[in-house]
C-alpha positions as CSV (number, residue, x, y, z in Angstrom):
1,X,-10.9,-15.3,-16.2
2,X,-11.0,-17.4,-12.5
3,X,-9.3,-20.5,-12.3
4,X,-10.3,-23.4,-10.2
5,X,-8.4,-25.1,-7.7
6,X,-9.6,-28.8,-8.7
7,X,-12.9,-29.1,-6.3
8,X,-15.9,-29.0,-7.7
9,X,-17.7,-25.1,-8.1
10,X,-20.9,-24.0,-7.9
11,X,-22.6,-22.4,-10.6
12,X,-25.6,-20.9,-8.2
13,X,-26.2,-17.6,-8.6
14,X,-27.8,-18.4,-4.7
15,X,-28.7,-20.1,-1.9
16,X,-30.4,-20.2,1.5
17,X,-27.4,-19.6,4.3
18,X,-28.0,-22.3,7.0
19,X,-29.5,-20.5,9.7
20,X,-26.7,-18.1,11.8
21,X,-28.0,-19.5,14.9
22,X,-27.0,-22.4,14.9
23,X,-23.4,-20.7,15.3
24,X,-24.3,-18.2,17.6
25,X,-21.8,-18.1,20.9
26,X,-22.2,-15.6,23.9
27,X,-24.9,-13.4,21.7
28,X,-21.9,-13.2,19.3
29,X,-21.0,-15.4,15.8
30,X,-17.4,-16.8,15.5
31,X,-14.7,-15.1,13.5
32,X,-14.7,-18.4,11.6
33,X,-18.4,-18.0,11.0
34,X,-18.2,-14.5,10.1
35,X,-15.7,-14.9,7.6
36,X,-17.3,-18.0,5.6
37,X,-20.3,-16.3,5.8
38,X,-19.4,-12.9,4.4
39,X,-17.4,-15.4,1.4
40,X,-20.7,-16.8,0.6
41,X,-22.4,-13.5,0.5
42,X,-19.7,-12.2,-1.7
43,X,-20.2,-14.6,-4.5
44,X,-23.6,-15.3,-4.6
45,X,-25.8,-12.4,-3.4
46,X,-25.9,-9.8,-6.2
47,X,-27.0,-7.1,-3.9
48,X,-24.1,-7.7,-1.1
49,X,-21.5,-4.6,-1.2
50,X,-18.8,-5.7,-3.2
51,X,-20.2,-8.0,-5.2
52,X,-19.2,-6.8,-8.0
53,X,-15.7,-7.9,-7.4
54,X,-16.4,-11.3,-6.5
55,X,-19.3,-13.1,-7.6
56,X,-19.8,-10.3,-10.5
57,X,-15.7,-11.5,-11.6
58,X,-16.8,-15.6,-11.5
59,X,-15.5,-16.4,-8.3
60,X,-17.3,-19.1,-6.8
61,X,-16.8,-21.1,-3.6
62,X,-16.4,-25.0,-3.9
63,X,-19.3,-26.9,-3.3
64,X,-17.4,-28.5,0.4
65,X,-17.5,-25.0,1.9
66,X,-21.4,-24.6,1.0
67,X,-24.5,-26.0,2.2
68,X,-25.7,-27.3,5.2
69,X,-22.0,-28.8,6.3
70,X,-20.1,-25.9,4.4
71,X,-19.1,-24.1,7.5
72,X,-17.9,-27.3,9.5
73,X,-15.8,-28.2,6.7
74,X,-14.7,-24.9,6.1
75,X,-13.3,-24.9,9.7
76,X,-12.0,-28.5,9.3
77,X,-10.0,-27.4,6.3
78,X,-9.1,-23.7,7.6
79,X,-8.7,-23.9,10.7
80,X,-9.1,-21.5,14.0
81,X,-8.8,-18.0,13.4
82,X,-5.8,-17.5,15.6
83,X,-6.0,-13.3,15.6
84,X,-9.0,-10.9,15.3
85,X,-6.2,-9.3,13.0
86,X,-6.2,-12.1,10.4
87,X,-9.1,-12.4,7.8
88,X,-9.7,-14.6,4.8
89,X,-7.8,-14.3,2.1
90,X,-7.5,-15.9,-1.5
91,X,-3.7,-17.0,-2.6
92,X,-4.6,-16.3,-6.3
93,X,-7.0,-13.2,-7.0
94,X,-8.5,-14.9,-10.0
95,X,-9.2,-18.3,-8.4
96,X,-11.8,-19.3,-6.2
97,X,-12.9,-20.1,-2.7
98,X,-11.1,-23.5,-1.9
99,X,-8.8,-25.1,0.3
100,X,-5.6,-25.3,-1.6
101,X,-6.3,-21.5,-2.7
102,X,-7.2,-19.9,1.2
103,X,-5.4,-18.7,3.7
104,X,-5.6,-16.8,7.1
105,X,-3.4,-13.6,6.4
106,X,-2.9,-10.2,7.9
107,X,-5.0,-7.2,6.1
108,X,-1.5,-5.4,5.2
109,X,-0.6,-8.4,3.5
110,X,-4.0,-8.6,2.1
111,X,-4.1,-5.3,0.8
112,X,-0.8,-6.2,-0.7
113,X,-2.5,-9.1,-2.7
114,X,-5.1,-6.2,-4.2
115,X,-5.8,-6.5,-8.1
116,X,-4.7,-3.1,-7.9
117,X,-1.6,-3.5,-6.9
118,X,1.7,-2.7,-9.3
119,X,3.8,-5.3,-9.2
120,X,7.7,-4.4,-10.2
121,X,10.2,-6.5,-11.7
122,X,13.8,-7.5,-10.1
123,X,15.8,-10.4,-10.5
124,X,13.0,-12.7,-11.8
125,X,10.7,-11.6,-9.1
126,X,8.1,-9.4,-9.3
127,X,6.7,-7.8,-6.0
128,X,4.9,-4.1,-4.8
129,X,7.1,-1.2,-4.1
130,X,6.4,-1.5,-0.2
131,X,7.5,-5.1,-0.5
132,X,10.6,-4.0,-2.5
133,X,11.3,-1.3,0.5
134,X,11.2,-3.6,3.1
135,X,13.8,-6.2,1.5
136,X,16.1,-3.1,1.3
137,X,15.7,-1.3,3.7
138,X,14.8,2.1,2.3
139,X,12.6,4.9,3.2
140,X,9.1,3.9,0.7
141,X,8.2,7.5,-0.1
142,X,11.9,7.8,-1.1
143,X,11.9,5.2,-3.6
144,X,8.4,5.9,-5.2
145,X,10.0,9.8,-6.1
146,X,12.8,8.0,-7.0
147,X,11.1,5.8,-9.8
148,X,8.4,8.8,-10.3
149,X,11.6,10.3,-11.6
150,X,12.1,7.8,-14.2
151,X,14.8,5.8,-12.2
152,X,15.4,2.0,-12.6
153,X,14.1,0.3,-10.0
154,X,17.8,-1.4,-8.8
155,X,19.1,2.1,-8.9
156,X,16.1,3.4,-6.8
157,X,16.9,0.8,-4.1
158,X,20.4,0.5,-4.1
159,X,21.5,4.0,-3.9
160,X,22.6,5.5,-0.8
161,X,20.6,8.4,0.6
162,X,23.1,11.6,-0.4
163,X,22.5,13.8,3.0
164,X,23.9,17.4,2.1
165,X,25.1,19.3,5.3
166,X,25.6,22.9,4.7
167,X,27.7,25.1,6.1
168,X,28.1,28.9,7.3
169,X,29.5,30.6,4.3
170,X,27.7,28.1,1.8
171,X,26.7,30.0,-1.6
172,X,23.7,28.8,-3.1
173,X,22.4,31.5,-6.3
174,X,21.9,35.0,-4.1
175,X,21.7,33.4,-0.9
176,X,24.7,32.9,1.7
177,X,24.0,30.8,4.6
178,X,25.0,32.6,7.7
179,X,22.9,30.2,10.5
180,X,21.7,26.8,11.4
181,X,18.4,27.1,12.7
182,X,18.6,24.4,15.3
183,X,16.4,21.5,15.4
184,X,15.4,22.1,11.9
185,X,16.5,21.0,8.3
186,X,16.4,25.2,7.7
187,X,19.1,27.8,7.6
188,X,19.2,31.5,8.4
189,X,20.0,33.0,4.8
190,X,21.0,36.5,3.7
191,X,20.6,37.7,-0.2
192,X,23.1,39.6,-2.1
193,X,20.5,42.9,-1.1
194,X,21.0,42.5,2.6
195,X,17.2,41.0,3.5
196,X,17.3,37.8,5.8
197,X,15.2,35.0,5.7
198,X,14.9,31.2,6.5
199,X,15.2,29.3,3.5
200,X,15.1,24.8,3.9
201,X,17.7,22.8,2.4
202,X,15.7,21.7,-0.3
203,X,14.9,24.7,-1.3
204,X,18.5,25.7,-1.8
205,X,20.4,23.3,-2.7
206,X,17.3,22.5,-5.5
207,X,17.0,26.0,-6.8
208,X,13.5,26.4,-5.4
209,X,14.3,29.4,-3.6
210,X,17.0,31.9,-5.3
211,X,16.7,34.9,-4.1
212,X,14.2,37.0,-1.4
213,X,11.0,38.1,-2.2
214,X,11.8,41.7,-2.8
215,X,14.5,40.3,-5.3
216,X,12.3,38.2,-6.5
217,X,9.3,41.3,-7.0
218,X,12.2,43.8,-8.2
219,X,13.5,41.8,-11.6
220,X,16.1,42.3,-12.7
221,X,17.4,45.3,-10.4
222,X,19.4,42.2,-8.5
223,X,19.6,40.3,-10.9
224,X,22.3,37.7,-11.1
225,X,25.9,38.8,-11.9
C-alpha cells in the first residue's frame, strides 16, 4: 500500500512528456531533467524497465511535478543537482513522488533505502547491518558470520575481535607448529608421522585441518592417541 504526502496524485496511467527539447543544453539534457524525467517514466509508462516497481506498486507523482510546468516546479522545489553522484531518491519506499517525500541522496545510501533491505533491531532503532557496522566500527563481513552464527546482534558488534598468535611449539590435534611463514597468516607445520606442510591459522586452531594428507588417507594407522 503507497501513502501520499498530502499533494494531490495522479491517477493517469499516462501522458505526453513535454517535449525534451525544450531542456536540451550543449546537445546534452540536465541532470535535473534527466532525473524528473526518468520519475515520470517510471510511474506511468508500463513498458519502461522497472516499472514494475513503481508505477506497477501505485506510486504516482503529484500532479505539481507533471505536466507542462512539472519540471520547473520540480526544480523550484528540489533544487540543483549539486553532484553527478547524487540521484533522486524517495524518503519513504511506499510513498510517492512529492516534495516533502524527495531528496537528492548518494546511490550507497540509496541502495541502503532498497525494499530489500533487512533492517535489524538495537536500542529502539532499526537500521541495515552495513549501517550497524559503520556506527561501531567493525569489520561488515565479520559481523554478518557473526549473526549467520546465530549471535545477538549487540554481541556481534560489541565483541572484540579475539586475534590468536601462535607460537613455535603450539599443539593443535597432530600438528606442531615449528615456523611462521612470514608475511602470511600460515605456519610451517609438522604431523605426529614426520610429513611437513603449511597449514593457516584457521585451519588449526578451527579443526579444519588435523592431520596431513597421508594421515588423513592412512586411517587409523596415525590415529589419535
Amino acid at each position: 500500500m503507497t501513502k501520499t504526502c498530502g499533494l494531490k496524485q495522479s491517477n493517469r496511467s499516462n501522458f505526453d512528456l513535454p517535449s525534451r527539447f525544450k531542456y536540451r543544453y550543449s546537445n546534452s539534457y540536465s541532470a535535473e531533467y534527466n532525473a524528473w524525467y526518468h520519475m515520470i517514466r517510471r510511474c506511468y509508462y508500463p513498458k519502461t524497465q522497472y516499472y514494475s516497481n513503481y508505477g506497477g506498486r501505485g506510486i504516482k507523482v503529484c500532479d505539481r511535478w507533471l505536466g507542462s510546468d512539472g519540471f520547473d516546479n520540480f526544480y523550484l522545489d528540489m533544487g540543483p543537482k549539486l553532484s553527478s553522484k547524487l540521484s533522486l531518491d524517495r524518503k519513504d519506499n511506499d510513498g510517492d513522488y512529492c516534495p516533502n517525500n524527495c531528496h537528492w541522496t548518494t546511490l550507497k545510501k540509496q541502495a541502503r533505502n532498497r525494499r530489500s533491505n533487512k533492517l535489524y533491531l538495537l536500542n529502539g532503532e532499526e537500521k541495515t547491518l552495513v549501517e550497524w557496522s559503520e556506527i561501531y566500527n567493525i569489520k561488515l563481513s565479520l559481523v554478518k558470520d557473526r549473526v549467520r552464527d546465530s549471535w545477538n546482534l549487540e554481541k556481534a558488534l560489541t565483541t572484540p575481535i579475539q586475534r590468536v598468535y601462535l607460537f613455535v611449539g603450539d599443539r593443535y590435534n597432530k600438528w606442531t607448529v615449528i615456523e611462521k611463514i612470514n608475511g602470511f597468516n600460515k605456519y610451517k607445520c609438522r604431523c605426529d608421522c614426520g610429513n611437513e606442510a603449511i597449514v593457516s591459522r584457521f585451519d588449526l586452531t578451527n579443526n579444519k585441518s588435523t592431520q596431513c594428507k597421508s594421515c588423513s588417507k592412512l586411517g587409523n594407522k596415525y590415529g589419535s592417541k
